[in-house]
C-alpha positions in Angstrom: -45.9 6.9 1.4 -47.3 10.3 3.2 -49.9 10.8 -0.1 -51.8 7.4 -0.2 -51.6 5.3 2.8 -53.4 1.6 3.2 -55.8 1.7 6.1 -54.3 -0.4 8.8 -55.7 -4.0 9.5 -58.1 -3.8 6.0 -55.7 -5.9 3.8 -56.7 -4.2 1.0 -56.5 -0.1 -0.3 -60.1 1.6 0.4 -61.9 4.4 -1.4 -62.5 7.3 0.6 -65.2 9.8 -0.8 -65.3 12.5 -1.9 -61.6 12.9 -2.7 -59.5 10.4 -3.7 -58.2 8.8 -0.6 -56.3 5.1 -1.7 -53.0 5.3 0.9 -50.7 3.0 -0.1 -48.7 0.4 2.3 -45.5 2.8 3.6 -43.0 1.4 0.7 -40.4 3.5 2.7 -37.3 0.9 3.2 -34.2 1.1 4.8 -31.8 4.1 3.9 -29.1 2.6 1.2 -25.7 4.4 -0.1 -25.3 6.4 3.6 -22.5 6.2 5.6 -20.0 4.7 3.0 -16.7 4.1 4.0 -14.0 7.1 5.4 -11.1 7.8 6.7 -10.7 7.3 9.9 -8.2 9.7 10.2 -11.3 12.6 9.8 -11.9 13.7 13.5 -14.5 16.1 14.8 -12.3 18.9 14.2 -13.2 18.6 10.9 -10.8 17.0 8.7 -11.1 16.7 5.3 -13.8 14.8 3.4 -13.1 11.9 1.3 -14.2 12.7 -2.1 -16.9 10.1 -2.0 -18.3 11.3 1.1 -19.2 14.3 0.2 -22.8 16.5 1.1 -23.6 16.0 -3.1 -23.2 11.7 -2.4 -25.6 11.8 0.7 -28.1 14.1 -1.1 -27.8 12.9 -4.6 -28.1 9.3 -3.2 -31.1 10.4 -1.5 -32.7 12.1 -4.1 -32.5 8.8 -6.4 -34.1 6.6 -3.5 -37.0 8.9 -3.3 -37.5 9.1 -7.2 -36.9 5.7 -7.2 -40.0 4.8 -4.7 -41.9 7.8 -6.1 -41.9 6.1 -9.1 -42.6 2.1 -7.7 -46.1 3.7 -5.4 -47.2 5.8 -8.8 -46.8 2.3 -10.9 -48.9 1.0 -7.7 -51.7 3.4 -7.7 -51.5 2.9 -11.8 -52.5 -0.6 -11.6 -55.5 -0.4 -9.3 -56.5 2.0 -12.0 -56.5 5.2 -9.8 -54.7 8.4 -10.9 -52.2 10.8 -9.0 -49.9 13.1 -9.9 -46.5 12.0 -10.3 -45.0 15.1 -9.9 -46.6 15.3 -5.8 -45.0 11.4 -5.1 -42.0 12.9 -6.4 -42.1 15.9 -4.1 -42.7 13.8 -1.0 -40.6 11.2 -1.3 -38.2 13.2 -2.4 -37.9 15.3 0.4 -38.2 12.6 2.7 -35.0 11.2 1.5 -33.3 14.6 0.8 -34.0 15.3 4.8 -32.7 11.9 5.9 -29.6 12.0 3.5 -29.0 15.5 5.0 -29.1 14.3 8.7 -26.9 11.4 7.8 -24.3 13.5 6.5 -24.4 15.9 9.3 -24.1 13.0 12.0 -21.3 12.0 9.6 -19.9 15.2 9.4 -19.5 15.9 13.2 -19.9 13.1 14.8 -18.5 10.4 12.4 -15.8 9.4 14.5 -17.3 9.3 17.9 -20.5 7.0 16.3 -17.8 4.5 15.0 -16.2 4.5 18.5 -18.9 4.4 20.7 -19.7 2.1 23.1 -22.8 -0.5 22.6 -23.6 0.5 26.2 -24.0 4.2 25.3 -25.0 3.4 21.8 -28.4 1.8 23.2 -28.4 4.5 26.4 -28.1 7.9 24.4 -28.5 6.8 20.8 -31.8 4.9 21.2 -33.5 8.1 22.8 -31.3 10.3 20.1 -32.5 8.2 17.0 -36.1 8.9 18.9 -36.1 12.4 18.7 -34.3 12.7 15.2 -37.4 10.7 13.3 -39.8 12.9 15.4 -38.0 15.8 14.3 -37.8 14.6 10.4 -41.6 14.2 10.5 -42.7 17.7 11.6 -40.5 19.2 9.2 -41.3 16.8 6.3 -45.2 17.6 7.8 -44.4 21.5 7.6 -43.5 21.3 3.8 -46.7 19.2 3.0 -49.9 20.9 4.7 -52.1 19.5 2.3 -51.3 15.7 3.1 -52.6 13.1 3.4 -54.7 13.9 0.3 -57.8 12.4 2.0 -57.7 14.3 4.8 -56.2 17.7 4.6 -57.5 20.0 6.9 -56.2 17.9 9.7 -54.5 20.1 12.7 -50.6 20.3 12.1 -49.7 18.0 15.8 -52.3 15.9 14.3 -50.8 15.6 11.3 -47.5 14.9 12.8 -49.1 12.1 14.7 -50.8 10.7 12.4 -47.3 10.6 10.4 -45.3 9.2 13.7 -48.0 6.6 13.8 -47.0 5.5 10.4 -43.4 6.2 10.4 -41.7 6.5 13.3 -40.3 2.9 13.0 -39.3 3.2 9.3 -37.0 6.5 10.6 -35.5 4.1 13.4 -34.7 1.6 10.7 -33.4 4.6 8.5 -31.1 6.0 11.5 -29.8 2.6 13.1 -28.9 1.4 9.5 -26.9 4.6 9.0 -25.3 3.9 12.3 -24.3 0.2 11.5 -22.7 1.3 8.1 -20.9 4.2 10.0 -19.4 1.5 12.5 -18.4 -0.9 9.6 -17.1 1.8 8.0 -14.6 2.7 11.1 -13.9 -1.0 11.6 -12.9 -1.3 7.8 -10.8 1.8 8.3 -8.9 0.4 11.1 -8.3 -2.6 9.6 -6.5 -1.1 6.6 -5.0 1.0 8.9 -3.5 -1.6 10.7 -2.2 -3.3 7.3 -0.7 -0.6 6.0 1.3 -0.1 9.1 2.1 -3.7 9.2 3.4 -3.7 5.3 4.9 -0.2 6.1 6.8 -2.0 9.7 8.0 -4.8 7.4 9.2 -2.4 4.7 10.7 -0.5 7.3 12.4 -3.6 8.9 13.9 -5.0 5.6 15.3 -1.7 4.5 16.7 -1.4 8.4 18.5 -5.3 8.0 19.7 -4.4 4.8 21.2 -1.0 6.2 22.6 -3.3 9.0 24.4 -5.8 6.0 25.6 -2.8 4.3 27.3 -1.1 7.6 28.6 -4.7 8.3 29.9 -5.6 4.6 31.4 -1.5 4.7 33.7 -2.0 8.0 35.0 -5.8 6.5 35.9 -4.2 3.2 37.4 -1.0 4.9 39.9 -3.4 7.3 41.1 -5.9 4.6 41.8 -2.9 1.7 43.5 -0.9 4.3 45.5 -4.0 5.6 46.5 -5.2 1.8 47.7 -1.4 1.4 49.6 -1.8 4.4 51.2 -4.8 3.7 52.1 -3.7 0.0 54.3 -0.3 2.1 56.8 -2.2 3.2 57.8 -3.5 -0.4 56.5 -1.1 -2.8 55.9 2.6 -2.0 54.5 3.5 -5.4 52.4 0.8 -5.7 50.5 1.4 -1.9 50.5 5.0 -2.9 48.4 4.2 -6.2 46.1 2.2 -4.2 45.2 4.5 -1.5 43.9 6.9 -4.3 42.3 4.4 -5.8 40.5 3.3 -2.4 39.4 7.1 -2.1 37.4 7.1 -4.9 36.2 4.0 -4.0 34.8 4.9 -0.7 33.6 8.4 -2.6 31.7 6.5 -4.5 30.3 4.5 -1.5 28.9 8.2 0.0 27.8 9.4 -3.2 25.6 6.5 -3.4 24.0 6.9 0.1 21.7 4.4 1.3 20.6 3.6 -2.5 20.3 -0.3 -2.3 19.6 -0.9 -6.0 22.3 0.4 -8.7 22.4 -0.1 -12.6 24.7 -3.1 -13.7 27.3 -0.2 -15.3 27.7 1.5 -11.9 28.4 -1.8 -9.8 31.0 -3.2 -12.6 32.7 0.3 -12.4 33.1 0.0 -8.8 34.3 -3.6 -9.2 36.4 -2.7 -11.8 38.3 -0.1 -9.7 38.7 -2.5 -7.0 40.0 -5.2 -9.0 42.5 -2.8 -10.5 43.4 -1.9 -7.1 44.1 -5.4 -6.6 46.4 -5.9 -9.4 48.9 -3.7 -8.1 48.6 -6.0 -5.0 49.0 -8.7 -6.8 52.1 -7.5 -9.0 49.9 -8.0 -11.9 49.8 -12.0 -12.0 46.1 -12.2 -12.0 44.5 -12.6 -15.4 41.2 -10.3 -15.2 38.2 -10.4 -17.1 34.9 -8.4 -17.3 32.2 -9.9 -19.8 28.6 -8.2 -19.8 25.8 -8.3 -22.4 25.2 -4.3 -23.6 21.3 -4.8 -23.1 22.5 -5.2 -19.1 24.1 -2.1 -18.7 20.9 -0.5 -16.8 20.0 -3.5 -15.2 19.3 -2.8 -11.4 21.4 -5.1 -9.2 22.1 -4.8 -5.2 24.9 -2.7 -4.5 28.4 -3.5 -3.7 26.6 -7.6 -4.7 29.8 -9.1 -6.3 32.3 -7.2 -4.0 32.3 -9.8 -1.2 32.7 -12.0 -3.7 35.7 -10.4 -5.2 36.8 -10.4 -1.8 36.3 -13.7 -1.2 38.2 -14.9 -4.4 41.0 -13.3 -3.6 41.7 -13.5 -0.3 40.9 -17.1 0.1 42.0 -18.6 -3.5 43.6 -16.1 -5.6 46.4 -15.5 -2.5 47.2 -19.1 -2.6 48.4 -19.3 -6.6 52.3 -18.8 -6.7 51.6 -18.2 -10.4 49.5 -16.9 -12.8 45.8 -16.5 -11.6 42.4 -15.8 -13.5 39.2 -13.7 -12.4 36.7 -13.4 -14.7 33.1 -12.2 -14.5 30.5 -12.7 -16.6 27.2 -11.0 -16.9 24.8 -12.3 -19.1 20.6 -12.7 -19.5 18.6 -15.5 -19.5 14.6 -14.8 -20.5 13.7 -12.6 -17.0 16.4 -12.9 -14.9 20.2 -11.7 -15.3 22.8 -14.0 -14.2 26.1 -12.9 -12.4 29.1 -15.6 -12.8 32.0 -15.2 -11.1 35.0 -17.4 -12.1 38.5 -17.8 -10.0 41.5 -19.9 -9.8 43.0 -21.1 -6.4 43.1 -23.9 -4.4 39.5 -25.2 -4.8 36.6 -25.5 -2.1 38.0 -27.5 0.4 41.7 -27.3 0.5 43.5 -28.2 3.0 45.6 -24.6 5.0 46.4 -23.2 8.1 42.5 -22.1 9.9 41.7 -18.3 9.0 41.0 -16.3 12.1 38.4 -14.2 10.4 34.9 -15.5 9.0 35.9 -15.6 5.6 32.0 -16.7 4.5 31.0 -13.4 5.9 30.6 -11.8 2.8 29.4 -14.6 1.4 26.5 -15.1 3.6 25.9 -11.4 3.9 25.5 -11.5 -0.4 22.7 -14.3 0.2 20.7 -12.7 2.5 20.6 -9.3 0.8 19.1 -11.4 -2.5 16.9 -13.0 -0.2 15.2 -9.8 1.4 15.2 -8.0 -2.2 14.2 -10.9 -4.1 12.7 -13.5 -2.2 12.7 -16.4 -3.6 13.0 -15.5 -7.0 16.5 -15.5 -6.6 19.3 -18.0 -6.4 23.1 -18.2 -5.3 25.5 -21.2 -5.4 28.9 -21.6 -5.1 30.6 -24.8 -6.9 33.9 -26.3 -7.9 33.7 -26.6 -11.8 37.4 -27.6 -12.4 40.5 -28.7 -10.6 41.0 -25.9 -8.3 38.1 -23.6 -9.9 35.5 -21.8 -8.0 32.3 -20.3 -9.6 29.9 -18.6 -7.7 26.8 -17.9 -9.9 24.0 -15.4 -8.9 20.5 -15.2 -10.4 18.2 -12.2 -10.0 15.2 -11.0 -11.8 15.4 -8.3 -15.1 14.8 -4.9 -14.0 16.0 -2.0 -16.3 17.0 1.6 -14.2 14.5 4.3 -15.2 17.5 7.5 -14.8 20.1 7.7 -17.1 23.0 6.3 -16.4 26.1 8.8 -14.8 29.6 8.1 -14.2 30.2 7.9 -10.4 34.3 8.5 -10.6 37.2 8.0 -13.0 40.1 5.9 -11.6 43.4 5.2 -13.3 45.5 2.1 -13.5 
């Protein structure tokens, strides 16, 4: 590089008496390993580094390029059977590097963010002329640490020195500059980009968790009017038995505020809160409804939607249960199968297409409302149906994957019969 130089237009290296004069051809390539990748989100007031842009990166990535040409023109000079010292090659490439590597993490450093941003109009207007006076200004300070060079002439005047370096170099120190430039502007347009796709995944995180809010202040007010009505209606016959229900619709809606806007609850928790509301609905129901709660002791922390099998409850009672004059059954059934947990939920009543008097109200609200909730939690690795297995039996059957609850499980509320 600045030690041996080949004499331009000779095609060949030439001996130059009385020292040893061979210059090799400038091995000097394109700066690698500047300008990696940063956060955009580092301004010029000076944010915080990234760890792997760092001043010990630049430098020690520097420091390995110049060792690492050092070492290629002293293998060079080897095999045309000439001798220098290694130790000088290291030295100047070396500090060639180290000085590049220093201004790239400087215009980094300061002016990372306006290089990624900058216009081509401006880059070509005030960085061409910039990149100019930067490889002029590397040369006479790289000159200024090496009087003595070029080893076959070294009493040469320090401007013509400088010169004679430009002469040689001042394109390679363009390539060096523009290259750092071009990885500095990829770098910001990877930046943005990720930027942008974390926003997007963060917008559509954002958005399911604001539909499933919506479901679960839709479900809450349908709930709140058809326990409230059944109480009613059960005042005007039996006192003691409304009375026993409004408690037990307290703690049920205390346990809707103690869980918050918590959209995934073990297994134990929801059949607690289903258990309350189906004992609520035996005092409705004077006790004529056979009820049953089956669930495999491996599922107790098994996360599942919140409040997923109340519309369902709902549902069975208000549009089958209501219509059995006699005895009545409701039984659910919890159970795993390889990954997934399935939910079965088994009613008497009049069957899936009966024939009675049109119902004002929607009554596949809740229905609807539990599939789309399994759809934005799940996806499709999910499934709901809803089928007639015997005369005037409904099952509805819910499949979700296996997840087990991390926390320990805690009783929400007690609730008496």
């Amino acid at each position: 590089m600045k030690i041996l130089r080949k004499k331009g237009g000779e095609g060949g290296y030439a001996i130059e008496p009385p020292a040893l004069a061979v210059r090799n051809d400038l091995i000097k390539r394109p700066q690698k390993g500047k300008g990696k990748v940063r956060d955009s989100e580092q301004n010029k007031r000076g944010s915080t580094l990234l760890s792997f842009m760092n001043p010990a990166v630049f430098l020690g990535t520097g420091a390995l390029l110049g060792a690492v040409f050092a070492l290629q023109e002293w293998v060079e000079v080897r095999q045309m059977s000439h001798h220098i010292n290694f130790t000088l090659l290291l030295a100047a490439w070396g500090v060639q590097y180290l000085l590049w590597a220093l201004i790239c993490w400087v215009l980094w450093r300061f002016f990372g963010t306006k290089l990624q941003r900058i216009s081509w109009f401006w880059a070509i207007v005030a960085l061409l002329p910039f990149s100019i006076l930067l490889s002029v200004a590397e040369e006479m300070v790289w000159v200024l640490c090496f009087p003595n060079l070029p080893l076959w002439m070294p009493h040469m005047e320090y401007w013509s020195r400088v010169l004679f370096q430009l002469r040689a170099e001042l394109a390679d120190g363009l390539v060096i500059f523009w290259c750092a430039f071009f990885l500095f502007r990829g770098a910001g347009y990877y930046q943005r980009f990720r930027e942008k796709e974390a926003a997007a995944s963060k917008l559509e995180v954002q958005l399911a968790n604001a539909r499933l809010n919506a479901m679960r202040a839709n479900l809450n007010p349908h709930f709140l009017f058809n326990t409230l009505n059944s109480i009613s209606s059960l005042m005007r016959s039996d006192v003691r038995a409304a009375d026993v229900m409004l408690e037990q619709f307290s703690s049920l809606l205390r346990i809707c505020l103690e869980r918050g806007e918590a959209q995934l609850i073990s297994l134990r928790d929801e059949m607690e809160f289903n258990e309350m509301y189906m004992a609520m609905q035996d005092k409705r129901f004077d006790g004529r409804i056979c009820q049953e709660i089956l669930v495999q002791p491996e599922l107790h922390d098994a996360l599942v939607p919140a409040m997923i099998l109340q519309p369902i409850l709902e549902n069975a009672y208000r549009h089958g249960l209501s219509y059995v004059s006699g005895t009545g059954l409701l039984k659910i059934e919890a159970r795993k199968e390889n990954a997934h947990v399935r939910l079965n939920v088994l009613n008497s009543g009049i069957g899936l297409n009966p024939e009675r008097p049109s119902d004002p109200d929607n009554h596949n609200l809740g229905l609807v409302n539990v599939q789309d909730r399994l759809r934005l939690h799940y996806g499709e690795n999910q499934s709901f149906s809803i089928s007639e297995v015997a005369p005037a039996r409904v099952l509805v059957s819910i499949t979700l994957p296996l997840q087990l609850c991390e926390n320990s499980p805690q009783l929400l509320a007690e609730y008496g019969a």
